[in-house]
C-alpha positions in Angstrom: 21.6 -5.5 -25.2 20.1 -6.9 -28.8 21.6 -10.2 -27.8 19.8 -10.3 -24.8 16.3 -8.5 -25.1 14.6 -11.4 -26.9 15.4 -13.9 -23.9 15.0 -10.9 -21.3 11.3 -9.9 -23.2 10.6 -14.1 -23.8 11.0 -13.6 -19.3 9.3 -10.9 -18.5 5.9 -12.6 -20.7 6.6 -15.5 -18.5 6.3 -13.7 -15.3 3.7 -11.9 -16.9 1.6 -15.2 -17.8 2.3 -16.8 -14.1 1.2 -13.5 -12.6 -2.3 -13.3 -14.4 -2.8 -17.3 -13.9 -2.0 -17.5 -10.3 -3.7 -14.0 -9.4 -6.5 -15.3 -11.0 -6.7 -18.7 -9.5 -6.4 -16.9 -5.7 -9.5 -14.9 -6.6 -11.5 -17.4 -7.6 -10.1 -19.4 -4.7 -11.0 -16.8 -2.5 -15.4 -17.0 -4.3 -15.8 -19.8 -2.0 -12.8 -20.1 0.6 -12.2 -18.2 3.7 -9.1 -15.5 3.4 -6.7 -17.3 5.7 -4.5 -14.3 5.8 -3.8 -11.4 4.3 -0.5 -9.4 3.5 -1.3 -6.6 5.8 -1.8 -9.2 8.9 1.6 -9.9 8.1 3.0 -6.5 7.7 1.0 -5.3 11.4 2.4 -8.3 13.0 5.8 -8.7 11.8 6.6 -5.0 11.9 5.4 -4.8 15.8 8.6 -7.0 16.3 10.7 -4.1 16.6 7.9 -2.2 18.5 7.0 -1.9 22.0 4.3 -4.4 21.8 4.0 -7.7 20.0 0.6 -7.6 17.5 -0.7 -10.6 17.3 -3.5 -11.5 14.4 -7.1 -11.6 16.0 -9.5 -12.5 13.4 -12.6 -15.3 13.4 -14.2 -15.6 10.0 -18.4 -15.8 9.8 -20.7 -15.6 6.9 -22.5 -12.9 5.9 -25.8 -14.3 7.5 -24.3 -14.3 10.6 -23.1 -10.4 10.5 -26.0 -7.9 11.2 -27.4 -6.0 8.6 -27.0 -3.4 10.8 -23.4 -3.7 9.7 -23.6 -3.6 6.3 -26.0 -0.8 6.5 -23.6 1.1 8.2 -20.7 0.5 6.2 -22.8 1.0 2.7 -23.9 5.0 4.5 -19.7 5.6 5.5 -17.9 4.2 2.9 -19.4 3.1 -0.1 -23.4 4.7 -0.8 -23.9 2.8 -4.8 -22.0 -0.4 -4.1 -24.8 -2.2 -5.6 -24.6 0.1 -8.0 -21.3 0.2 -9.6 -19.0 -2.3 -11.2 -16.0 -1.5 -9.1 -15.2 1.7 -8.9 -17.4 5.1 -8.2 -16.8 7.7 -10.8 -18.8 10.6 -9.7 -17.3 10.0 -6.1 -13.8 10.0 -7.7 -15.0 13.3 -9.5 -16.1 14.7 -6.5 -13.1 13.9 -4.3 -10.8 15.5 -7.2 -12.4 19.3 -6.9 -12.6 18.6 -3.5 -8.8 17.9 -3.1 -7.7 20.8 -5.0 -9.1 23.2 -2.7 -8.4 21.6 0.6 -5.8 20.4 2.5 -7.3 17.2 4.4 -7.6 14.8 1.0 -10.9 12.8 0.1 -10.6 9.1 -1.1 -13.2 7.5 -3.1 -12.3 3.7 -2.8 -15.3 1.9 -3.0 -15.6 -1.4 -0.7 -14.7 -3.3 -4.2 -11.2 -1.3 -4.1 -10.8 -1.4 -0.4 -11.1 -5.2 -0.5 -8.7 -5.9 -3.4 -6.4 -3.7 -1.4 -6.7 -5.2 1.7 -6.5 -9.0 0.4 -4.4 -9.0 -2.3 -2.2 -5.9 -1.6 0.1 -4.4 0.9 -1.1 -1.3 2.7 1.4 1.5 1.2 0.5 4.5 -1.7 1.8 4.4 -4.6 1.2 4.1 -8.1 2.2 0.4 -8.2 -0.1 -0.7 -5.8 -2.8 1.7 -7.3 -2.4 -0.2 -10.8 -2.6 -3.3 -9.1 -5.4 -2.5 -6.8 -7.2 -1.8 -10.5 -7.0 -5.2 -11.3 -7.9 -7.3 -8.8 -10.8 -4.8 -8.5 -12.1 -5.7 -11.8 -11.1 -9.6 -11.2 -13.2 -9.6 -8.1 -16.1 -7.9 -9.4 -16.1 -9.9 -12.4 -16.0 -13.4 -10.4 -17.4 -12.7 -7.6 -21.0 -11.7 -6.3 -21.6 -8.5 -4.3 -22.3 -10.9 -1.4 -19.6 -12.2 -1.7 -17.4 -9.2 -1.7 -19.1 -7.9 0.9 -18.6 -10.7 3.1 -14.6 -11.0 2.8 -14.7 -6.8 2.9 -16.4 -7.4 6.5 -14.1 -10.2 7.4 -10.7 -9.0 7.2 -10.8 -5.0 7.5 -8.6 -3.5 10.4 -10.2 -2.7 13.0 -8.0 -2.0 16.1 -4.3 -3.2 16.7 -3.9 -6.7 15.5 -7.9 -6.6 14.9 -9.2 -7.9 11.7 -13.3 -8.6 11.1 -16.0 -7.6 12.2 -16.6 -10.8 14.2 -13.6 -10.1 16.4 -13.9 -6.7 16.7 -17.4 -7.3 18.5 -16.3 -9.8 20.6 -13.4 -7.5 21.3 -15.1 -4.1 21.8 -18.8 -5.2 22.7 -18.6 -8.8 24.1 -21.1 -9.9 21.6 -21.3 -12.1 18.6 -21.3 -9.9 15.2 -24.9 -11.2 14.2 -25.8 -9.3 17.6 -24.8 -5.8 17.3 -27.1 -3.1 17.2 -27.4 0.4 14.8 -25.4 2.5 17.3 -22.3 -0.2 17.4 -22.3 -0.7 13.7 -21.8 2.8 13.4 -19.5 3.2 15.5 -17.4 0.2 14.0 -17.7 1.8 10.8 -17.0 5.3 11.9 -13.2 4.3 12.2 -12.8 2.5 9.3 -10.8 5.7 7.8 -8.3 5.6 9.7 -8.5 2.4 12.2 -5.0 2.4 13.9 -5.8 6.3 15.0 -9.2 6.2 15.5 -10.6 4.0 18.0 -14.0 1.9 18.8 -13.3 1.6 22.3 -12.0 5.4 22.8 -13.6 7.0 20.1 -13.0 11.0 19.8 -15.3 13.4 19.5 -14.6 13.0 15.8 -15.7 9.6 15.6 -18.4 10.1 17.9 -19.3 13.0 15.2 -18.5 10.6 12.3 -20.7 8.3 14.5 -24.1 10.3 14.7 -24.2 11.3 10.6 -24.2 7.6 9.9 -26.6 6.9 12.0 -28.7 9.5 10.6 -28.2 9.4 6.9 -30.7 7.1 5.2 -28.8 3.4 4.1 -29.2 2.2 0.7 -31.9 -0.5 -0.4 -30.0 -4.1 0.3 -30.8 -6.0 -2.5 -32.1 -9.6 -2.2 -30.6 -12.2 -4.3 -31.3 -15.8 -4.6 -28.2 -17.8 -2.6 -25.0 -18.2 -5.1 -23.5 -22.1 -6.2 -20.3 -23.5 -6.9 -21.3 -23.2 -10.7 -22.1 -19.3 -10.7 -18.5 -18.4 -11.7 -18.2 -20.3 -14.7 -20.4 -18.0 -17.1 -18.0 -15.1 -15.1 -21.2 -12.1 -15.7 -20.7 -12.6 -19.4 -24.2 -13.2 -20.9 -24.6 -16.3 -23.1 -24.6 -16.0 -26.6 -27.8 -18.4 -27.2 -29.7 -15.6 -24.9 -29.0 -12.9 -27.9 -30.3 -15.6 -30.4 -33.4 -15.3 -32.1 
């Protein structure tokens, strides 16, 4: 074993090193680029080979000028209140969700959109602790290179929203026969009334739960959307650090 750690350990810092480099080229990749795909759209489609029914992958990619802010209002009010607040993750919610979960039986998550879109384009869809860790850090890679916007707008563009669903493009074309940019308060609600849970909860059936889940967003208050001058291809180079010659006298 002596003879072989320093070539096994000399390895694993290689994997290591290729890991961090190419994890961190695909984020910065994915600043400006459309997510092509994603490793869940692979996982729903492949695994429906053994199913009764073949999922295809239904997804049509928009920017986030061309989503209403109906949308995003709704989605802020369900699943993520201080996204413009926080730096990734939500440490009162996670606080909150742990006293809650002691005492109940139905668990709480506190994912913020930052999590849930470092999960959903980087990661495969299973708990555990692995993915957890990694779910970390390409949490804090994303919200250290990219823009709120900007994580907003892939969050919007490849969540599951129905069987074989993915975006909120598709699922309005889908579920309302209307272009995302088009949807009013009481769809955008609805939409993100299933995000939960979106292969048991459904936009075009929804239960009376979701209906429920349905009429608190629409009646809670949305955060303040923050208006921010349009990003460039040169934003990610100073990566959020301040510059040193600002702190000069």
């Amino acid at each position: 074993m002596r003879k072989w750690w320093p070539i096994l350990r000399k390895w694993m810092l290689k994997a290591l090193l290729l890991f961090f480099v190419s994890s961190l080229g695909f984020v910065l990749l994915y600043r400006f680029v459309p997510v092509p795909l994603t490793p869940l759209m692979v996982i729903r489609s492949v695994s429906s080979v053994w199913g009764d029914e073949f999922i295809g992958i239904h997804k049509d990619w928009v920017p986030l000028e061309e989503i209403s802010p109906a949308v995003q209002k709704a989605v802020l009010k369900a699943e993520d209140y201080r996204f413009f607040e926080h730096s990734g993750f939500d440490f009162d919610a996670i606080e909150k969700a742990i006293k809650y979960n002691k005492t109940h039986k139905r668990k709480k998550g506190a994912s913020t959109i930052s999590q849930q879109t470092a999960k959903n384009v980087f990661l495969w869809p299973n708990r555990d602790w692995i993915r957890k860790g990694l779910e970390a850090y390409f949490t804090v890679l994303i919200e250290t290179t990219w823009p709120k916007e900007r994580i907003m707008e892939v969050y919007l563009n490849v969540i599951e929203l129905g069987p074989g669903v993915y975006g909120v493009e598709a699922a309005s074309q889908k579920y309302f026969k209307r272009s995302a940019k088009n949807l009013n308060s009481y769809q955008a609600s609805l939409i993100a009334a299933v995000l939960p849970n979106p292969r048991r909860f459904r936009i075009d059936r929804p239960s009376n739960y979701v209906v429920g889940r349905q009429r608190r967003i629409l009646n809670r208050v949305a955060p303040a959307i923050p208006k921010t001058a349009e990003a460039s291809l040169l934003d990610f180079l100073d990566l959020k650090f301040d510059s040193d010659e600002e702190d000069a006298p």
